[in-house]
C-alpha positions as CSV (number, residue, x, y, z in Angstrom):
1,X,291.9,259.7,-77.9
2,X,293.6,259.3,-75.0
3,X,297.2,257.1,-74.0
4,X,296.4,253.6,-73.7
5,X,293.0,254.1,-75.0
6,X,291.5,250.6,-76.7
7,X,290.6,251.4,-80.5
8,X,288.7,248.6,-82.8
9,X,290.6,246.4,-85.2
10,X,290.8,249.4,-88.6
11,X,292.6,248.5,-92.1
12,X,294.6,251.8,-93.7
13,X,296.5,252.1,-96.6
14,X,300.8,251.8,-95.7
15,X,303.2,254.1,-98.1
16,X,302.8,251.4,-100.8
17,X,299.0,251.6,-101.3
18,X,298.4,248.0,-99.6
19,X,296.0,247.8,-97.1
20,X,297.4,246.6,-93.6
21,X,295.5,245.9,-90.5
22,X,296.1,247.1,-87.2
23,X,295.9,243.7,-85.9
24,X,298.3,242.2,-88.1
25,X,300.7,244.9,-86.8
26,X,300.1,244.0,-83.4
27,X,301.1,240.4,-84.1
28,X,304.5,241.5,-84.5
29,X,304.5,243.7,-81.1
30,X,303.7,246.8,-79.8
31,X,303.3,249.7,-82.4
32,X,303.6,253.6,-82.0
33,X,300.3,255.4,-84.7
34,X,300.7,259.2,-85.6
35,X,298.2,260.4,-87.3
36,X,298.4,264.3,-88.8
37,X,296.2,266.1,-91.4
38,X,297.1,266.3,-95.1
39,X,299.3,269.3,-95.6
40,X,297.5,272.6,-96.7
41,X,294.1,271.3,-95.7
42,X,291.9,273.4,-92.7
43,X,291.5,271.9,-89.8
């Protein structure tokens, strides 16, 4: 994925365990996603 790549409309889970769209998120203004690996997994 590249800066200011389009993704499609995805649900995830917040810190709470309820699910949250990305959508809904951008209703509220723009939005930074980082996205890492879980710890002390390969890859």
């Amino acid at each position: 994925m590249k800066v200011g790549a389009v993704v499609e409309d995805f649900s995830a889970l917040d810190q709470n365990g309820e699910s949250v769209k990305l959508s809904d998120l951008l209703n509220t203004g723009p939005i930074v996603l980082y996205f890492y690996i879980k710890a002390k997994t390969p890859g």
